[in-house]
C-alpha positions in Angstrom: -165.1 124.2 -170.3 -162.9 127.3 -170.1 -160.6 128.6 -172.6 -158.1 131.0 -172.9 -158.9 133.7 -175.4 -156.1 133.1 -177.8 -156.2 130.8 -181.3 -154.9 128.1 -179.7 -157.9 128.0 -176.9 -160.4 127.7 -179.9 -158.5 125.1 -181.7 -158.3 123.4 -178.2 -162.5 123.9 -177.6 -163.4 122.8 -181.4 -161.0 119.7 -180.7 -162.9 119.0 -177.3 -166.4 119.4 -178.2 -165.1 116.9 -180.8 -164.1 114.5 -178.4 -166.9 114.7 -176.0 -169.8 114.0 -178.8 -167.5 111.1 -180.2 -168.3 109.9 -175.9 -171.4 110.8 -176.4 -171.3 108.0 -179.1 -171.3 110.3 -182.3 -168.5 109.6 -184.1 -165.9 112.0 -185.4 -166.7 111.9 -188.9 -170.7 112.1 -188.5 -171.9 115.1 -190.5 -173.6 116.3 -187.2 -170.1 116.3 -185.2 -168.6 118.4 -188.3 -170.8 120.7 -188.1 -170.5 121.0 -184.7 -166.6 121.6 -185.0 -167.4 124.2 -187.7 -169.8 125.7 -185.2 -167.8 125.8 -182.3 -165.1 127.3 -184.4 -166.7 130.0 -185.3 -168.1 131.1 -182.6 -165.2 130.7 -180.0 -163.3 132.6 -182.8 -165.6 135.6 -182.5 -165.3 135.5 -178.9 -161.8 136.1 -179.3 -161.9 138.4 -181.7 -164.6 140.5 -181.2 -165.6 139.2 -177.2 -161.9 139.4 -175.6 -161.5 141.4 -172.9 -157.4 141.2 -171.5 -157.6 138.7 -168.6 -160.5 136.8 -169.3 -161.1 133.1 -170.5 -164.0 132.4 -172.4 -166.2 129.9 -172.0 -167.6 126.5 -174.3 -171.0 124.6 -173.2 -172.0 121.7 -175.0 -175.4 120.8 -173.7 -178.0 117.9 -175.3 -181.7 119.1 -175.7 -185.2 117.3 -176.8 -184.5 118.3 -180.4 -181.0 119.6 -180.6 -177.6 119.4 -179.8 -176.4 123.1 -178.0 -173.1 124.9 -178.8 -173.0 128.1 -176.0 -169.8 130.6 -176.0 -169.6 132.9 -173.4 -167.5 135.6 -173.0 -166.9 138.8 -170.4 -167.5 141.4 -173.3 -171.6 142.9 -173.1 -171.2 145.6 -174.8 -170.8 143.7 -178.7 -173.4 141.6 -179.6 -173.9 139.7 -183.1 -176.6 141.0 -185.5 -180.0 139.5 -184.8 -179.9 138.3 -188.5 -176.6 136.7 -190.2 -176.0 138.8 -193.2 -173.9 137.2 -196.3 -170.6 138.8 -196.7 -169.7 141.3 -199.8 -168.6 139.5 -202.7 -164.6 138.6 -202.2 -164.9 139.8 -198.8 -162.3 137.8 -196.8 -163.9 138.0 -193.5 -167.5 137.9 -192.1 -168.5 134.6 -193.2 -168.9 133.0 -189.5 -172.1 133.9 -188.4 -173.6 133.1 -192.1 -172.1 130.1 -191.5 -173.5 129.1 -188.0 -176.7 130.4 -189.5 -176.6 128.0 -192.8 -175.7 125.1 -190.5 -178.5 125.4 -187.6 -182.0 125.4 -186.6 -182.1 128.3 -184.7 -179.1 131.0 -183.4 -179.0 133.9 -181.0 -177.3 135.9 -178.3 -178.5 136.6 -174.5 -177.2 137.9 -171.7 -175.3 136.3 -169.1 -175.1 137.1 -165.9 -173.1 139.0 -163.9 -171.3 140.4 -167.3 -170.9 139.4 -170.5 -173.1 137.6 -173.3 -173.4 134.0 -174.7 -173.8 132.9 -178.4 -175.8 130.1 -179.0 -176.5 127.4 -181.6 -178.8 124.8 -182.1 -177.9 121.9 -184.5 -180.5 119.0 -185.1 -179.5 116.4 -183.0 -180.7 112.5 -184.7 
């Protein structure tokens, strides 16, 4: 799914990627589908923040694996990626608690290329 890079295209994507697992049959107040929401949050949030480039959408890809539930966020910046390792924010910091957040909540995390521009963020959350 495509979003526009704006607040209301990540409320729109965390809403969404609720929806679809609640298909999928995991209910919307699952611990697994929370976390998902608080995943896909984040990270669509830091492709808006820190992964906009003017014009471009970015993009949400919820994918079911042997072990795991995928979140993917894509967007046209390549030039930004997250730290390999989520650091904890400075005490009474009001920012930089996302990606120690995604890190808290899932197996395993990263950031790739995607081709032709831009990167995807990833997370893995256990999937039952």
């Amino acid at each position: 799914m495509r979003f526009t890079s704006t607040r209301r295209g990540v409320r729109l994507a965390r809403h969404l990627a609720a929806e679809r697992l609640d298909a999928w049959g995991l209910p919307y107040d699952c611990a697994l589908t929370r976390d998902a929401e608080l995943v896909v949050g984040e990270l669509c949030a830091n492709a808006v923040r820190h992964g906009c480039v003017s014009g471009r959408d970015f993009e949400l890809r919820v994918t079911v694996l042997e072990d795991a539930l995928r979140i993917e966020v894509s967007d046209a910046r390549d030039e930004r990626y997250p730290p390999p390792t989520a650091q904890a924010p400075d005490e009474g910091a009001e920012s930089g608690y996302g990606l120690y957040l995604v890190a808290a909540l899932a197996l395993r995390w990263g950031a790739s290329a995607r081709d032709p521009i831009g990167k995807t963020v990833w997370a893995d959350l256990r999937y039952p």
